[in-house]
C-alpha angles and dihedrals in degrees: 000000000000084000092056091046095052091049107048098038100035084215104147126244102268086057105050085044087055090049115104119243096240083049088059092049100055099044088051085053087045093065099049092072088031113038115192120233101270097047076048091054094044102050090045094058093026101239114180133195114256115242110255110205124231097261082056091044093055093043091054096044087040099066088065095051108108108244104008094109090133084058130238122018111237102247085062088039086055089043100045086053087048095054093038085060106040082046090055082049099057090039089044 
């Protein structure tokens, strides 16, 4: 919710993180009856987000986690590589 936020406000990060959580609901209902531009855009060429796979997902989370400027903390790192494989066994 914070991203899309960030994205289709251009509002910066201290911002979004100051912003109340009812607030951030009902600007993201807003937005159902009154899509911005760019939700407007997307869903006219039907641009999709690309999947990000799990390894892509922690990393991202990862940077905002106090502390964690050296990345991932190993016992993610072990269960990220545990669902990637048991992920490549049900596809295989």
């Amino acid at each position: 919710m914070r991203s899309c936020i960030l994205t289709e406000t251009g509002i910066g990060w201290q911002e979004v993180n100051r912003l109340p959580l009812p607030d951030a609901f009902d600007l993201m209902n807003h937005w159902v009856d009154y899509p911005t531009q760019g939700m407007l855009m997307r869903a006219r060429y039907g641009i999709e987000p690309r999947p990000k796979s799990a390894r892509e997902q922690m990393a991202a989370i990862g940077q905002f986690i106090p502390g964690q400027q050296g990345g991932i903390p190993e016992h993610l790192r072990q269960a990220i590589q545990w669902a990637e494989e048991m992920k490549r066994k049900i596809v295989n």
